[in-house]
One Martini backbone bead per residue (centre of mass of N, CA, C, O) as a GRO file, in nm:
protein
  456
    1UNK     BB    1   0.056   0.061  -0.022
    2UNK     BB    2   0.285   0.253  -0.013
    3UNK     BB    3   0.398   0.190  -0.272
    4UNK     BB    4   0.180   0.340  -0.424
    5UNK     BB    5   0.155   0.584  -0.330
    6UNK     BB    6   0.443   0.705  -0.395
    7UNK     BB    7   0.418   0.648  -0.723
    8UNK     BB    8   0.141   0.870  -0.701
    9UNK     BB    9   0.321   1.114  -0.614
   10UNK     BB   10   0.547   1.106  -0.852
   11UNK     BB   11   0.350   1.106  -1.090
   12UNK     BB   12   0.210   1.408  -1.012
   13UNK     BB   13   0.501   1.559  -0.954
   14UNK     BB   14   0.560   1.550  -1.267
   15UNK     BB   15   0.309   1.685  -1.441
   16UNK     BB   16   0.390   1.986  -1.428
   17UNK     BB   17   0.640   1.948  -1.632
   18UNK     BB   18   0.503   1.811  -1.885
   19UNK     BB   19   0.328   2.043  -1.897
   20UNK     BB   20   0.510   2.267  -1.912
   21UNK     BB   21   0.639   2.188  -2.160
   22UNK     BB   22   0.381   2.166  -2.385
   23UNK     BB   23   0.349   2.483  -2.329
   24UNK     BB   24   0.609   2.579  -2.453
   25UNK     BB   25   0.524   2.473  -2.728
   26UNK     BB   26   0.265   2.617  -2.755
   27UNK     BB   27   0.304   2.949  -2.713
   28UNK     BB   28   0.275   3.047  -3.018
   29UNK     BB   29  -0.003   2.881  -3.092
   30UNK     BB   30  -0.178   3.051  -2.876
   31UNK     BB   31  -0.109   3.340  -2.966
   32UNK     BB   32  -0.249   3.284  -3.262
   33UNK     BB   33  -0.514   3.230  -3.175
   34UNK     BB   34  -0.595   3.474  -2.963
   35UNK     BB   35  -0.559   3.721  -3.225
   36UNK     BB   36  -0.760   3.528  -3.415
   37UNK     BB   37  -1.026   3.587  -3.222
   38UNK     BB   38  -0.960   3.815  -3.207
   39UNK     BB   39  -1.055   3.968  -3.482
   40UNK     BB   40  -1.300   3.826  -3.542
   41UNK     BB   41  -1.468   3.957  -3.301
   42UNK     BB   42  -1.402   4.251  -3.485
   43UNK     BB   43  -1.560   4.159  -3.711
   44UNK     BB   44  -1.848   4.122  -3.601
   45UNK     BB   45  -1.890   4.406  -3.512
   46UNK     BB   46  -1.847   4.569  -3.823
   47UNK     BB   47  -2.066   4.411  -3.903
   48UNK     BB   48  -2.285   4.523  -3.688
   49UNK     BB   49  -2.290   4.804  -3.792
   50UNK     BB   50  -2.449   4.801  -4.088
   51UNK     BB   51  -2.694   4.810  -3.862
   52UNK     BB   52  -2.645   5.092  -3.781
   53UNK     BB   53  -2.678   5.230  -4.061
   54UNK     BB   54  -2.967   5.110  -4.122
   55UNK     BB   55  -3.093   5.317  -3.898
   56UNK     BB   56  -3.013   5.546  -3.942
   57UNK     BB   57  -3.097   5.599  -4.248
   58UNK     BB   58  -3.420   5.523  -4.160
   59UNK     BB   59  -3.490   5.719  -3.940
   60UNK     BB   60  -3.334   5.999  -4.142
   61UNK     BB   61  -3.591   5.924  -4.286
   62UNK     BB   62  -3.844   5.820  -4.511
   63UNK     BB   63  -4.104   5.593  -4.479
   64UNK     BB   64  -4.122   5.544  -4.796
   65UNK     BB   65  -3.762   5.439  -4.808
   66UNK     BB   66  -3.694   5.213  -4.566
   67UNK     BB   67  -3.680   4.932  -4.771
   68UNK     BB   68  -3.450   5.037  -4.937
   69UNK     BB   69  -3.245   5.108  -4.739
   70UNK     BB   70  -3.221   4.804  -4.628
   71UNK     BB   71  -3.143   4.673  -4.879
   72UNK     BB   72  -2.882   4.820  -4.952
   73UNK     BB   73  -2.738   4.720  -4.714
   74UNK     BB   74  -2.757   4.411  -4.773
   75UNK     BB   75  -2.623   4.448  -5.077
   76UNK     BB   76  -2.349   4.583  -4.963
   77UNK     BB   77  -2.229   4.337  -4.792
   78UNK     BB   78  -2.250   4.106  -5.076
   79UNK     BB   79  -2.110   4.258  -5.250
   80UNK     BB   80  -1.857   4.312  -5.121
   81UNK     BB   81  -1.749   4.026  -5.039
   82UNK     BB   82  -1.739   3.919  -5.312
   83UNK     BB   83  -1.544   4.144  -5.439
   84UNK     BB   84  -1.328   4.122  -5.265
   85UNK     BB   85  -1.229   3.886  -5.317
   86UNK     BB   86  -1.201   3.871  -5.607
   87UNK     BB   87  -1.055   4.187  -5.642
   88UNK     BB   88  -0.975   4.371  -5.396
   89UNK     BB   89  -0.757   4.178  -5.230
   90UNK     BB   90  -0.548   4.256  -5.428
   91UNK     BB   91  -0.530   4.530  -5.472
   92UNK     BB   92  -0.452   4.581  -5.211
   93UNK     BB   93  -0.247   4.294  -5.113
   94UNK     BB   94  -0.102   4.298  -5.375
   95UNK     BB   95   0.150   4.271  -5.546
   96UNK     BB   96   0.332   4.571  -5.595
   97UNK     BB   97   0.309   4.842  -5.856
   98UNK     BB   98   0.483   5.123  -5.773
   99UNK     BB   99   0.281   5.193  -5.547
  100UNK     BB  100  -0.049   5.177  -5.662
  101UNK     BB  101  -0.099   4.827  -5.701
  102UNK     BB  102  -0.243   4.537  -5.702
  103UNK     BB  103  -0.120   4.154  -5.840
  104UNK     BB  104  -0.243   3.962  -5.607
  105UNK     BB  105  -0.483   3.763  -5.484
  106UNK     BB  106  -0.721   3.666  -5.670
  107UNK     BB  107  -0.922   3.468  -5.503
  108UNK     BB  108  -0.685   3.426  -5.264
  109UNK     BB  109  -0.450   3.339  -5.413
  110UNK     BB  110  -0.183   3.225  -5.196
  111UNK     BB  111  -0.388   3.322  -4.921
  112UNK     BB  112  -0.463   3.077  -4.689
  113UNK     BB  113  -0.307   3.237  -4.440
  114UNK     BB  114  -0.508   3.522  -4.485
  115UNK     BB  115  -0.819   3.515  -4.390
  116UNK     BB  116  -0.841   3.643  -4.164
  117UNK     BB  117  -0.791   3.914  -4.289
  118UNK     BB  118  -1.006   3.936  -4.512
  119UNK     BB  119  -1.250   3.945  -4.340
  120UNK     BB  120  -1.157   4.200  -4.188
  121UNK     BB  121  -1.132   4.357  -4.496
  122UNK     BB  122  -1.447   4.337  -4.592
  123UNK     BB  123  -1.611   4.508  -4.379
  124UNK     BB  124  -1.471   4.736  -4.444
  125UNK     BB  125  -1.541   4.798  -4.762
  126UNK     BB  126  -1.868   4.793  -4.703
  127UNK     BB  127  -1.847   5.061  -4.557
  128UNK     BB  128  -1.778   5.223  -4.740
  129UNK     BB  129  -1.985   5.251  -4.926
  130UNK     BB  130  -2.245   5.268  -4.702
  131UNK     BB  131  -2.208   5.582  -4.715
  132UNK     BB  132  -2.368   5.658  -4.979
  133UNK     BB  133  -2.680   5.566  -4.897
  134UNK     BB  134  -2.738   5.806  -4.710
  135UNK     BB  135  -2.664   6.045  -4.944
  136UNK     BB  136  -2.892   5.911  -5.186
  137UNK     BB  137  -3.130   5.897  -5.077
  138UNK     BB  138  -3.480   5.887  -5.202
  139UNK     BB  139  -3.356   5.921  -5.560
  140UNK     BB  140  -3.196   5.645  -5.635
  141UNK     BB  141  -3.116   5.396  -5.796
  142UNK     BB  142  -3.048   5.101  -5.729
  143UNK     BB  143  -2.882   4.998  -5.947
  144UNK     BB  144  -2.689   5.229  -5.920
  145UNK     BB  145  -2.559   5.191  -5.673
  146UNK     BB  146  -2.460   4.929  -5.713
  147UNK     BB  147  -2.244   4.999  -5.939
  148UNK     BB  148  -2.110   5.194  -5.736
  149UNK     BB  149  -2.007   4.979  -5.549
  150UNK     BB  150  -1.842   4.802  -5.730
  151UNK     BB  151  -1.636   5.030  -5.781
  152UNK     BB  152  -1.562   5.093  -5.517
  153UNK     BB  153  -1.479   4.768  -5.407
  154UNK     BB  154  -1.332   4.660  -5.666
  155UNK     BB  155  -1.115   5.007  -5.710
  156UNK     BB  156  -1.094   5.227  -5.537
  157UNK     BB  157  -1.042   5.152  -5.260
  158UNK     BB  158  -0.829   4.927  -5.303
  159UNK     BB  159  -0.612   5.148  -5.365
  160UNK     BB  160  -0.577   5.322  -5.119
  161UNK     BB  161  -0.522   5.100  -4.957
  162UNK     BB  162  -0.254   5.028  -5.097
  163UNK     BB  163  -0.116   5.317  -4.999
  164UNK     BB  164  -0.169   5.254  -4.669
  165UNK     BB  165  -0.173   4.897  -4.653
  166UNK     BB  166  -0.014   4.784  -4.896
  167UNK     BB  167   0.281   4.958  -4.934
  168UNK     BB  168   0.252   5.234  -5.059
  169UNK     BB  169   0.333   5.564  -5.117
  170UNK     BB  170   0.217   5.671  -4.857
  171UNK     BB  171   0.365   5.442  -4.668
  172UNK     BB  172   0.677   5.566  -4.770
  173UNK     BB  173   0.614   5.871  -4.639
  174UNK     BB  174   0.446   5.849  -4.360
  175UNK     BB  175   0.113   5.765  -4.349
  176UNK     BB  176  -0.125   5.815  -4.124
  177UNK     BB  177  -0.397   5.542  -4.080
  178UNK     BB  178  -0.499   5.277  -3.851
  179UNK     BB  179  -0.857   5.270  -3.916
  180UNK     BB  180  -1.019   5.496  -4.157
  181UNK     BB  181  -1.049   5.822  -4.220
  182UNK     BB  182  -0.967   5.796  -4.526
  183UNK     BB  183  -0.998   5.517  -4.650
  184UNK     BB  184  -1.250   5.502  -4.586
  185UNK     BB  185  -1.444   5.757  -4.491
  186UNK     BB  186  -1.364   5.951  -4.697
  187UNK     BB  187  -1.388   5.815  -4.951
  188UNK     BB  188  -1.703   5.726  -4.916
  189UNK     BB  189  -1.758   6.056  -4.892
  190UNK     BB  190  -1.691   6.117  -5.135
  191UNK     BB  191  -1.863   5.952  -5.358
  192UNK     BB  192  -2.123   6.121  -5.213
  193UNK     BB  193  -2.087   6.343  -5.352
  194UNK     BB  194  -2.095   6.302  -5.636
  195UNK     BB  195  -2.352   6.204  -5.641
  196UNK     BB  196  -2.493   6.404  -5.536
  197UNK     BB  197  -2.436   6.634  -5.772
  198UNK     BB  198  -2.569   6.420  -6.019
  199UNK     BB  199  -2.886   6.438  -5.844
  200UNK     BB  200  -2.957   6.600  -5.676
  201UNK     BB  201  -3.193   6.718  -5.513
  202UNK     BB  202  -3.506   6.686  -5.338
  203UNK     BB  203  -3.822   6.742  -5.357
  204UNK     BB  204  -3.849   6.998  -5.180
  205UNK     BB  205  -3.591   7.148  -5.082
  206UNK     BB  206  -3.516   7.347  -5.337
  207UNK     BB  207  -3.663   7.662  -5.335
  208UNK     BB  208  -3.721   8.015  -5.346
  209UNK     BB  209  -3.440   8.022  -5.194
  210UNK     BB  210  -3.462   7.803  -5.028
  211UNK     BB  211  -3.425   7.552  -4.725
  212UNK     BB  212  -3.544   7.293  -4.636
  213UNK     BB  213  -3.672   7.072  -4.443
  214UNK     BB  214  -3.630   6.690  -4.413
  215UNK     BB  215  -3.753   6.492  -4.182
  216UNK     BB  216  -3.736   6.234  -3.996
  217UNK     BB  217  -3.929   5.976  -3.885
  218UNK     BB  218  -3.690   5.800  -3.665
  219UNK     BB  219  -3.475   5.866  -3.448
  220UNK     BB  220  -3.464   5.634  -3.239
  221UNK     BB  221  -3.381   5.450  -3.467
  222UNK     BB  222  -3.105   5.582  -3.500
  223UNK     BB  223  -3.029   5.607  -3.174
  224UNK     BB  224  -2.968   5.319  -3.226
  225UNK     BB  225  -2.771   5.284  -3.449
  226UNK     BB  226  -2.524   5.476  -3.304
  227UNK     BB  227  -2.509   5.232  -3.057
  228UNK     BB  228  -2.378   5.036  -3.236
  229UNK     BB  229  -2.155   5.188  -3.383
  230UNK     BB  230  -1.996   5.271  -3.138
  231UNK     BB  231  -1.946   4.958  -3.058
  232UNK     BB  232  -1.834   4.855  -3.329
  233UNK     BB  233  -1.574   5.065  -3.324
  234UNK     BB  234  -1.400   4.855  -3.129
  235UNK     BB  235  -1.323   4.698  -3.331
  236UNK     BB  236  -1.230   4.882  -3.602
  237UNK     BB  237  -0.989   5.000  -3.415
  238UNK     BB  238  -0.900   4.724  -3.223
  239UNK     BB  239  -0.857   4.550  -3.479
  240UNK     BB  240  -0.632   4.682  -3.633
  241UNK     BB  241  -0.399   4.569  -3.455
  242UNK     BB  242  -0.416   4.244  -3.532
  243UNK     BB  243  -0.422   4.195  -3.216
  244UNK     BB  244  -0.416   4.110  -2.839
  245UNK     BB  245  -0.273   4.388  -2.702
  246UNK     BB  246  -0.219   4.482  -2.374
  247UNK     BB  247  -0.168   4.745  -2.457
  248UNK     BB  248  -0.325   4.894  -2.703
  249UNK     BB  249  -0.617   4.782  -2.719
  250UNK     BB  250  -0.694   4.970  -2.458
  251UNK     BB  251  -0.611   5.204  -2.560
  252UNK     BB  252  -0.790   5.272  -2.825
  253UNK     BB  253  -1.075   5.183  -2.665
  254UNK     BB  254  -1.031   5.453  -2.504
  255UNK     BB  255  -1.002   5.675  -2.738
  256UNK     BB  256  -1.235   5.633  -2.839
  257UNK     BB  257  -1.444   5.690  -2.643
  258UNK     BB  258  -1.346   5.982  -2.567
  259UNK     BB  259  -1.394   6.107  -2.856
  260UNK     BB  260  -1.672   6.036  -2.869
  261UNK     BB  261  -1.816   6.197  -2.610
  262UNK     BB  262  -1.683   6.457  -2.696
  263UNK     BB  263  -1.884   6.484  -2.946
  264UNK     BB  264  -2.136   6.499  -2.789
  265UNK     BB  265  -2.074   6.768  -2.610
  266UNK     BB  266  -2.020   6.958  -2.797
  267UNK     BB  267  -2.245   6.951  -3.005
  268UNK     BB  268  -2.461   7.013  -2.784
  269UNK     BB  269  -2.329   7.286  -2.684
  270UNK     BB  270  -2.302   7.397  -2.984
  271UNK     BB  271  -2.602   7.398  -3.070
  272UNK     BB  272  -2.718   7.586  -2.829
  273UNK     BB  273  -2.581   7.828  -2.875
  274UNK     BB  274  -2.654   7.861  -3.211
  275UNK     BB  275  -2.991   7.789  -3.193
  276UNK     BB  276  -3.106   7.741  -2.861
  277UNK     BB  277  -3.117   7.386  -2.902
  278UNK     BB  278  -3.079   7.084  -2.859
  279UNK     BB  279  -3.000   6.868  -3.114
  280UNK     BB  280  -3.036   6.553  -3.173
  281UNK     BB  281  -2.921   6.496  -3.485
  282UNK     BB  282  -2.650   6.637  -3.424
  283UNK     BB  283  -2.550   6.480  -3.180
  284UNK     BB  284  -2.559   6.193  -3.299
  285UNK     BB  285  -2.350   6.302  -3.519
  286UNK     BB  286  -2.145   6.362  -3.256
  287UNK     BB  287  -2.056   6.060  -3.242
  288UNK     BB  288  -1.959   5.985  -3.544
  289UNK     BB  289  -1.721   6.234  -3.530
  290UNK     BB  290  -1.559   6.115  -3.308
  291UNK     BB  291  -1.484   5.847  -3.471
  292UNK     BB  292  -1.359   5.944  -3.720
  293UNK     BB  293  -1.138   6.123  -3.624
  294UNK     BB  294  -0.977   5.890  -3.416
  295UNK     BB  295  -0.950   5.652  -3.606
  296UNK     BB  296  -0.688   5.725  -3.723
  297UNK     BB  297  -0.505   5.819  -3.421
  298UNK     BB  298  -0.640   5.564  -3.194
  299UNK     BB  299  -0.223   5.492  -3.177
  300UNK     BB  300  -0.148   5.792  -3.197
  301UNK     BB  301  -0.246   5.909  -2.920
  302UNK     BB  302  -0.370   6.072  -2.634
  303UNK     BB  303  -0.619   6.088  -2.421
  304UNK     BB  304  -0.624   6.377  -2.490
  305UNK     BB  305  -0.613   6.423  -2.769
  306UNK     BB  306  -0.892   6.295  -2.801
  307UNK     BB  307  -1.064   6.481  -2.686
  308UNK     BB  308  -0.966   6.691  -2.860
  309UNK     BB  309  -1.057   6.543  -3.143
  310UNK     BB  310  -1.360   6.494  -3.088
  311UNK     BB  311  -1.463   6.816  -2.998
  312UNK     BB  312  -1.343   6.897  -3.289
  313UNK     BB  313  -1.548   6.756  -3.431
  314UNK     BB  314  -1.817   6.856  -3.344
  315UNK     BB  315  -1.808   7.131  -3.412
  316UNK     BB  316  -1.760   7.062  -3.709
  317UNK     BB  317  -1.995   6.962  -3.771
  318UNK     BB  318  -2.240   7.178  -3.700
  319UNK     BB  319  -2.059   7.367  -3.968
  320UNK     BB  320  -2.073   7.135  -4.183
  321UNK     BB  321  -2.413   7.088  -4.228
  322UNK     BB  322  -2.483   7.366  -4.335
  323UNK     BB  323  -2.309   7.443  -4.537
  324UNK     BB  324  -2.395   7.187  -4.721
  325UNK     BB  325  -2.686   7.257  -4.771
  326UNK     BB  326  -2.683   7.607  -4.780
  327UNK     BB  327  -2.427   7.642  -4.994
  328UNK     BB  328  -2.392   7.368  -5.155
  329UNK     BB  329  -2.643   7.197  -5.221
  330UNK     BB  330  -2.603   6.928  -5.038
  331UNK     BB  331  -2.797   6.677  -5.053
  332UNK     BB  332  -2.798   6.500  -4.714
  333UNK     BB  333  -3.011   6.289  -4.544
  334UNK     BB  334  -2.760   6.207  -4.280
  335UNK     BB  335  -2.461   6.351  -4.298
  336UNK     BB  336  -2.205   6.223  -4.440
  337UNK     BB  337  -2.025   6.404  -4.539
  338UNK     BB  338  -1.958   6.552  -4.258
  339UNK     BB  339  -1.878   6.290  -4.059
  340UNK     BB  340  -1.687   6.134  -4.314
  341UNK     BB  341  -1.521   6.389  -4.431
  342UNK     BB  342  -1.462   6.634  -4.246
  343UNK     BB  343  -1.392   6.439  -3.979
  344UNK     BB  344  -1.169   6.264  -4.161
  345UNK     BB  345  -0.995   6.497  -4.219
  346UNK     BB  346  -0.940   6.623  -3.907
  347UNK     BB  347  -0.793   6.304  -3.800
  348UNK     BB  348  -0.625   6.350  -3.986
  349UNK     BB  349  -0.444   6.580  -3.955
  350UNK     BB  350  -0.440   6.578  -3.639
  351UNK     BB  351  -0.161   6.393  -3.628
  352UNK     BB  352   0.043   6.612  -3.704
  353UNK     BB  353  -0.030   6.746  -3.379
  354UNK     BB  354  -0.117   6.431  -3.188
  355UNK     BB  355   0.124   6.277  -3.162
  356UNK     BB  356   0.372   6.111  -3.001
  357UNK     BB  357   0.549   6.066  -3.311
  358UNK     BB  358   0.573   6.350  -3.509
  359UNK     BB  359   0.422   6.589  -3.374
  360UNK     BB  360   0.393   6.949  -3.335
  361UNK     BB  361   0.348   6.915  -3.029
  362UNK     BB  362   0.616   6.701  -3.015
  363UNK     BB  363   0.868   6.818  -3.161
  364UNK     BB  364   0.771   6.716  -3.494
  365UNK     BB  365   0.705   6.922  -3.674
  366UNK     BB  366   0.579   6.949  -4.022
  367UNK     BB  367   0.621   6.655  -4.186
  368UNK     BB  368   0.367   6.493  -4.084
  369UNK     BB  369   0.135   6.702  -4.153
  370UNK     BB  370   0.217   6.711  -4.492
  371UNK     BB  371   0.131   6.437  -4.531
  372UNK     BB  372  -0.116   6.439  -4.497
  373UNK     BB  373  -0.228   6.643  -4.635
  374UNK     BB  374  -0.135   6.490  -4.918
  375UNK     BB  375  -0.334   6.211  -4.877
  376UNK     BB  376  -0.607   6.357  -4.892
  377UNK     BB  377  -0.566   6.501  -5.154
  378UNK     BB  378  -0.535   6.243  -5.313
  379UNK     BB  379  -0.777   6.079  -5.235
  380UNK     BB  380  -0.976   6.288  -5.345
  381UNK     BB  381  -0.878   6.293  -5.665
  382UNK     BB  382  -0.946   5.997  -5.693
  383UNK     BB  383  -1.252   5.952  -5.607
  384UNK     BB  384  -1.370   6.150  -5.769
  385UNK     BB  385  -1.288   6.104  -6.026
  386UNK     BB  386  -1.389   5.790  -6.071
  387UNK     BB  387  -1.670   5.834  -5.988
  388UNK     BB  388  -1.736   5.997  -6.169
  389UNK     BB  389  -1.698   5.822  -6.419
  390UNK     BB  390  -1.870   5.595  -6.332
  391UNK     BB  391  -2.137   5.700  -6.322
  392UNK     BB  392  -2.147   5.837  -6.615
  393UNK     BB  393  -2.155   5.512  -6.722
  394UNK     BB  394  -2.447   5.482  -6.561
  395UNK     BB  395  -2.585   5.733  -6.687
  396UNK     BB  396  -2.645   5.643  -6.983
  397UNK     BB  397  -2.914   5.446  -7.021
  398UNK     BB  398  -3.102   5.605  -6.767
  399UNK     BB  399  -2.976   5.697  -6.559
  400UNK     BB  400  -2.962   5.763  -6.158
  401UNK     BB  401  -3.274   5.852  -6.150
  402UNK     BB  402  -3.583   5.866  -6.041
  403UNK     BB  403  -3.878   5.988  -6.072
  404UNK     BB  404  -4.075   6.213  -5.935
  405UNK     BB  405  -4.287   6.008  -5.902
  406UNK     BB  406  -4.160   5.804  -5.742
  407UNK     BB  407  -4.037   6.002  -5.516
  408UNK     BB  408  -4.350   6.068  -5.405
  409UNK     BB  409  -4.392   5.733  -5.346
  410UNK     BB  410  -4.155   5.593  -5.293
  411UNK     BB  411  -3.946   5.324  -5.344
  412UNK     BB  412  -4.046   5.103  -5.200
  413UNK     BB  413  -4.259   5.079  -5.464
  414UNK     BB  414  -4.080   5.079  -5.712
  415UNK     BB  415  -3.837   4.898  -5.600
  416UNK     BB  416  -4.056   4.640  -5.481
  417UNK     BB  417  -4.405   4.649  -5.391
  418UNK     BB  418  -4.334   4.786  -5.106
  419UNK     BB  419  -4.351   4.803  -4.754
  420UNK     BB  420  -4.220   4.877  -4.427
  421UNK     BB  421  -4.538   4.993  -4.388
  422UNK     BB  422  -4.852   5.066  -4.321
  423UNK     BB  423  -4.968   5.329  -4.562
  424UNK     BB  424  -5.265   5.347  -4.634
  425UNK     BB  425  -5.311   5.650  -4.468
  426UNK     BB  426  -5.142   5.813  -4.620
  427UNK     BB  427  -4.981   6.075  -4.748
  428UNK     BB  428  -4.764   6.138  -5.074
  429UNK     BB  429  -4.883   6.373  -5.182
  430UNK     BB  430  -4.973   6.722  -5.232
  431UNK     BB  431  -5.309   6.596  -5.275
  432UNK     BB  432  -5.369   6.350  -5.105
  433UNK     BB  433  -5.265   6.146  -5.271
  434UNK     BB  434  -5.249   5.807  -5.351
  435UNK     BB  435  -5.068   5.541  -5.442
  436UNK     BB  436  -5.039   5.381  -5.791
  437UNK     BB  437  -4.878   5.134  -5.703
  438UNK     BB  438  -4.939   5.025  -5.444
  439UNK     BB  439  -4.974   4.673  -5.368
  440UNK     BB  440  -4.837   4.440  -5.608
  441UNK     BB  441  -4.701   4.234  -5.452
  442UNK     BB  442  -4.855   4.188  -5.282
  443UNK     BB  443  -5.124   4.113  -5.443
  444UNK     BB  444  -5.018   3.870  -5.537
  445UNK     BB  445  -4.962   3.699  -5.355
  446UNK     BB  446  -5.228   3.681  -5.225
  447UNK     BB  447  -5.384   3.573  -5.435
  448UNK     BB  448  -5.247   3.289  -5.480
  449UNK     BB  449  -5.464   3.205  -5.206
  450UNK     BB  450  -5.732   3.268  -5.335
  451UNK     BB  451  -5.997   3.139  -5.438
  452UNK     BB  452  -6.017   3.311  -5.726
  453UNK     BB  453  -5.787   3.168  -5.812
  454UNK     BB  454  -5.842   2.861  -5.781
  455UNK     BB  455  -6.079   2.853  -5.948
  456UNK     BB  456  -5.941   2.932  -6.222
   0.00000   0.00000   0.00000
């Protein structure tokens, strides 16, 4: 019986030693794991924002073009996934050709290594694209959105990614921009401008003189929206670190944290300032004014500067919305164009000034400056001109906004045959019509098992 004790004494005093050996030799393959467990983790993040933007753009819009605008977001999710695979991801990420752009991993061909990183760099895509379409909401053809998305997803967007993520040439002038205030954010947003320019104003926003406001259905369900997007933002940035860095992602998800909080408390005082009001649709997107802000500079910033980057970015986006609407005449019903155009120049250039290694501020010269400055200017060149271009190719065989009929019945009527609410009561035209279009795609389904379909 002793002799058995001892054994087995032995035996279990052995194992914490043959333990710690096993351990030793996978400390690299479990560090490996846990960065791309976290990559993931933030890829799903990034992933259900596209519903934080389908609620804003949802909300901030009326209800007569609610399932457009929800159709819109969820083909701009399958066509984004499905287009960088086979284009994007090469173009971005594929061996480059004098720092202009990727030649190779089309298909993901010889990159079955990156594919977790595929995923991850597809849904920052998609999220580009679908920044146009809350700014052409109302009166563009989904046809014409989704071509213009093919282009922007398939070839515009990951040329500015190969400049800046793919060794490209801003990445060797040193353009610092680390989770995409510039390559996603301001790209999405110029072109939004293309469009809203080639679009014009929706009915009865411009006339006499005047600038009418056309308010959305349902603010709630925007200011849903938001913390949608606030929360996946916490992916969006602090998974471009690409590992589960005990240092930098604590860093990262405190920077944009601070940075919307300030964007929050701006907006909200500067909008009663100027107004005499605390404007709620202006404050909504004074958190996403601090987000797109801190974007770029997430991981090289410290918390003050947070602070203050996220602060002028709320006064920044105030100044910057009725700007765009009343002297620019861009009819933008969501605001993107300030949130993303305006706050990611900002975010982007803010980091010449609050770097902690190289900027203005902390005795970097102006050289740091000068390259974002460059960059911004860069990029906002080659997206206006490209997107011109394709959008001018789109608008060839029948143009690429609808009737003024169609946008008075509202598109979910004219692109669906159906609508996102029961609105038989309500009026839609300027004389209290009734839609011509009515309800014809319900009204066949449902004949399909009436009576009188059946006897007939």
């Amino acid at each position: 019986m002793k002799k058995k004790i001892v054994l087995s004494a032995f035996l279990f005093s052995s194992l914490p030693t043959v333990t710690f050996a096993a351990e030793s030799k996978s400390i690299p393959s479990i560090i490996q794991s846990i960065d791309m467990m976290w990559v993931m983790v933030a890829t799903f993040l990034v992933f259900f924002m596209h519903a934080g933007f389908a609620m804003v753009e949802t909300g901030f819009t009326r209800s007569k073009n609610a399932l457009n605008i929800l159709m819109k977001n969820f083909l701009t999710m399958a066509l984004g996934a499905v287009l960088y695979f086979a284009v994007g991801y090469g173009i971005m990420f594929g061996d480059s050709i004098s720092g202009l752009i990727g030649s190779s991993h089309f298909f993901l061909s010889n990159a079955d290594s990156e594919i977790g990183f595929f995923v991850f760099q597809a849904v920052f895509a998609a999220t580009c694209a679908t920044i146009i379409s809350g700014a052409v909401a109302e009166r563009m053809k989904l046809s014409s959105y989704l071509l213009l998305t093919v282009s922007m997803v398939a070839f515009i967007y990951p040329v500015v990614g190969h400049w800046v993520w793919g060794g490209g040439w801003l990445a060797e002038l040193g353009f610092i921009d680390f989770a995409g205030s510039t390559v996603v954010h301001l790209t999405g947003a110029t072109g939004a401008i293309v469009a809203v320019l080639l679009l014009g104003g929706r009915l009865g926003k411009y006339g006499d003189g005047r600038v009418n406001v056309i308010p959305g259905h349902n603010i709630p369900l925007g200011a849903l929206g938001v913390f949608i997007l606030w929360f996946g933002w916490f992916g969006f940035n602090a998974g471009s670190s690409l590992a589960a860095d005990p240092d930098l992602v604590p860093m990262v998800v405190s920077t944009t944290l601070l940075s919307a909080s300030a964007g929050v408390i701006s907006s909200a005082i500067y909008s009663y300032m100027k107004f005499k009001q605390m404007d709620a649709t202006l404050t909504l997107n004074g958190a996403l004014g601090g987000l797109v802000g801190i974007t770029a500079g997430t991981a090289n910033v410290s918390l003050f500067g947070a602070l203050i980057i996220g602060f002028v970015a709320g006064i920044v986006l105030i100044e910057a919305v009725p700007f765009i609407d009343q002297k620019l005449k861009l009819d933008d019903p969501v605001g993107a164009i300030a949130v993303h155009g305006i706050c990611g120049i900002w975010g982007t250039v803010a980091i010449g000034f609050f770097a902690l290694e190289g900027g203005l501020f902390y005795g970097g010269g102006i050289s740091l400056l000068a390259v974002q400055f460059a960059g911004v200017a860069a990029v906002i060149l080659w997206t206006f001109g490209i997107s011109f271009l394709a959008l001018k190719l789109i608008s060839i065989p029948a143009g690429i906004r609808v009737t003024a009929e169609e946008e008075i019945q509202g598109l979910d009527f004219s692109e669906h045959g159906s609508t996102a609410y029961d609105t038989r009561g309500e009026s839609f035209g300027p004389a209290n019509s009734q839609p011509t279009f009515g309800y014809g795609l319900v009204n066949r389904l449902n004949s399909l098992g009436s009576p009188q379909k059946q006897n007939s």
